[in-house]
C-alpha positions in Angstrom: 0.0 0.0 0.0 1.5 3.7 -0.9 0.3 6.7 0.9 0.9 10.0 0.1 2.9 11.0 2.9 3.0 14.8 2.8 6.4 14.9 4.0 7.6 12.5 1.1 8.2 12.7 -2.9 5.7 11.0 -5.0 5.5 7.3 -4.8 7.8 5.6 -7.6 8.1 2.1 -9.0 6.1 0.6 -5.3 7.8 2.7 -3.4 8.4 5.4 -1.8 11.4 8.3 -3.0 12.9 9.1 0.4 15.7 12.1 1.2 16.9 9.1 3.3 17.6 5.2 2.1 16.6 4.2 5.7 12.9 3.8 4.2 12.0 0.9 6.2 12.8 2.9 9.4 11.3 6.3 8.0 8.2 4.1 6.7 7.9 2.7 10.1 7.8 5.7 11.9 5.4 7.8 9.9 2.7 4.7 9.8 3.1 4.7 13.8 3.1 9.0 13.8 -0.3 8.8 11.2 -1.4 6.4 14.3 -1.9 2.9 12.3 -0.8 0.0 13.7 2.9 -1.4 12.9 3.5 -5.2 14.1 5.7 -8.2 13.5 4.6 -10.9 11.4 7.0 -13.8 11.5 6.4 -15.5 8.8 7.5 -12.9 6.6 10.5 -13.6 5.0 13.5 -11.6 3.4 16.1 -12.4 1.6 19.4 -9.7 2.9 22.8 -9.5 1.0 25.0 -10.0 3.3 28.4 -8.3 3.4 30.8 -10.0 1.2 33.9 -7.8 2.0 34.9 -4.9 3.9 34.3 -2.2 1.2 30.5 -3.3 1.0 30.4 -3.9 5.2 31.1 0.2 5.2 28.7 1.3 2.7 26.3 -0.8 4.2 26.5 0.6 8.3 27.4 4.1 6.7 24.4 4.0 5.1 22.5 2.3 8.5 24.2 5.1 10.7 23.4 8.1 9.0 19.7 6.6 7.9 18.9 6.4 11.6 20.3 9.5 12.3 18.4 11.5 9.4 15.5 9.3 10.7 15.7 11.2 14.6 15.9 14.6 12.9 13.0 14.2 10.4 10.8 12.7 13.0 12.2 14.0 16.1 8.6 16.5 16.5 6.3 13.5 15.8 8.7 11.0 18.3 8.1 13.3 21.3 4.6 12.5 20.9 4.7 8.8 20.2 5.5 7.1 24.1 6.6 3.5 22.9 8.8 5.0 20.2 10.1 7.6 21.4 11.2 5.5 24.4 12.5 2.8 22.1 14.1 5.6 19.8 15.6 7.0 22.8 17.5 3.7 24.1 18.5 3.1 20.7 20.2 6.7 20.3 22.0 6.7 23.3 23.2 3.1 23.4 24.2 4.0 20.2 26.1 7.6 20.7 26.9 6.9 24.5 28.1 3.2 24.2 29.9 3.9 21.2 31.9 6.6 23.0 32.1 4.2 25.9 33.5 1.3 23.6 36.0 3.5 21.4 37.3 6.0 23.7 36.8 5.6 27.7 37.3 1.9 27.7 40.4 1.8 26.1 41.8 5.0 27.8 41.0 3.5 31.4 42.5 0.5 30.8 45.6 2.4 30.0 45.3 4.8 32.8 44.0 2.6 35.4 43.9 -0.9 34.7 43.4 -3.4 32.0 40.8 -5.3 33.9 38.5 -2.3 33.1 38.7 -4.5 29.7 36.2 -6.8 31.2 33.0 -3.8 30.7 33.1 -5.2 27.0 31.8 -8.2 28.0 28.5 -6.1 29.8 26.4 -6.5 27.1 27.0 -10.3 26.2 24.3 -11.6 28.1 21.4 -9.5 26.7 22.4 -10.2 23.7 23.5 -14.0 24.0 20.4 -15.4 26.3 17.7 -14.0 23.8 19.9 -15.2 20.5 20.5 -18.4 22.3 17.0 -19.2 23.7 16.1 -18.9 19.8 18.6 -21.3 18.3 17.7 -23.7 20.9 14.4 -23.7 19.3 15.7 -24.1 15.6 18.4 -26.5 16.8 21.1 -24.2 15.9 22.9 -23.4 18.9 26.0 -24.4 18.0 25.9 -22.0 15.2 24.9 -19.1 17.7 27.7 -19.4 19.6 30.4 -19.9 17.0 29.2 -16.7 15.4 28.8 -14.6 18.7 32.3 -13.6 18.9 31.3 -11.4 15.7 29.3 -9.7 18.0 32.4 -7.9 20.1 34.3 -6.9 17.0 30.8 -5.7 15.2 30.1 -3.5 18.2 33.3 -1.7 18.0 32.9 -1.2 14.1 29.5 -0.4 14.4 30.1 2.8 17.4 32.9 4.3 14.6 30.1 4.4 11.9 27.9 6.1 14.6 29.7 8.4 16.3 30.9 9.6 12.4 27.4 9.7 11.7 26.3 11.6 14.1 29.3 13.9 13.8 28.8 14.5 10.2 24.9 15.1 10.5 24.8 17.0 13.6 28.0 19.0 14.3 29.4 19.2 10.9 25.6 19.6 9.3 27.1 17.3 6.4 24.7 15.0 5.6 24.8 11.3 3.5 23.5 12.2 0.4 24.9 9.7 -1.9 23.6 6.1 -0.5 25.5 3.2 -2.1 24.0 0.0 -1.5 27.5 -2.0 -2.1 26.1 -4.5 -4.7 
């Protein structure tokens, strides 16, 4: 289904022309700021490209981070007035700004300064990631494959916090924003 959004460009081709190639996200958030409902069907299936190599890894979270980031500022007025998502909005900026700092800068320099045990803090968010990831692959018998692959996690983390904090540095203090999306494929 197209709207006509009136904050949007006519739709094209099924769908809609967006200043930002976040459209899932920015289509998300205006269905739940025109108040329809929004909700997770799982059997809907889709089929990603995944990251092949490194050049197509930093187009792809280049173009995550600064779509989320254009996302806050074009419906940062309609979020205020949304509780669930601007709460959910909210934990997802500052986990992602704050923990990215945390991860890249203070970690590191504390270890140096103080002591390399403050290393261990990386290892805070394991568990809310692995219990949920784990209590599924339990269910699709794939648990050995969930833990193999959660090491990724750690290292994705840090890569992930650079493309945010340059994100949000090029989009908010530099007022620079992605213009040019390449999808890497």
């Amino acid at each position: 289904m197209l709207l006509d959004l009136p904050h949007r460009g006519a739709p094209c081709g099924g769908r809609l022309v967006d200043p930002d190639e976040a459209e899932d996200m920015d289509l998300t958030w205006t269905f739940y700021g025109a108040d329809h409902k929004v909700r997770f069907i799982p059997e809907a299936v889709a089929y990603p490209l995944e990251p092949q190599d490194f050049e197509f890894l930093g187009k792809q979270l280049r173009r995550w981070s600064h779509g989320f980031v254009q996302n806050v500022r074009l419906h940062r007025r309609s979020l205020l007035e949304l509780g669930y998502l601007r709460s959910i909005v909210a934990v997802a900026f500052w986990d992602a700004l704050l923990a990215s700092i945390a991860y890249l800068m203070l970690l590191p320099a504390l270890a140096i300064l103080i002591d390399p045990l403050v290393l261990l803090a990386y290892l805070v968010d394991a568990p809310v990631v692995l219990v949920p990831v784990l209590w599924q692959a339990v269910g699709r018998r794939e648990t050995g494959r969930a833990l193999v692959s959660f090491p990724s996690f750690f290292v994705l983390r840090i890569v992930n916090g650079f493309f945010m904090l340059a994100a949000v540095w090029r989009e908010f203090v530099l007022g620079q924003p992605l213009l040019v999306y390449e999808k890497g494929h």
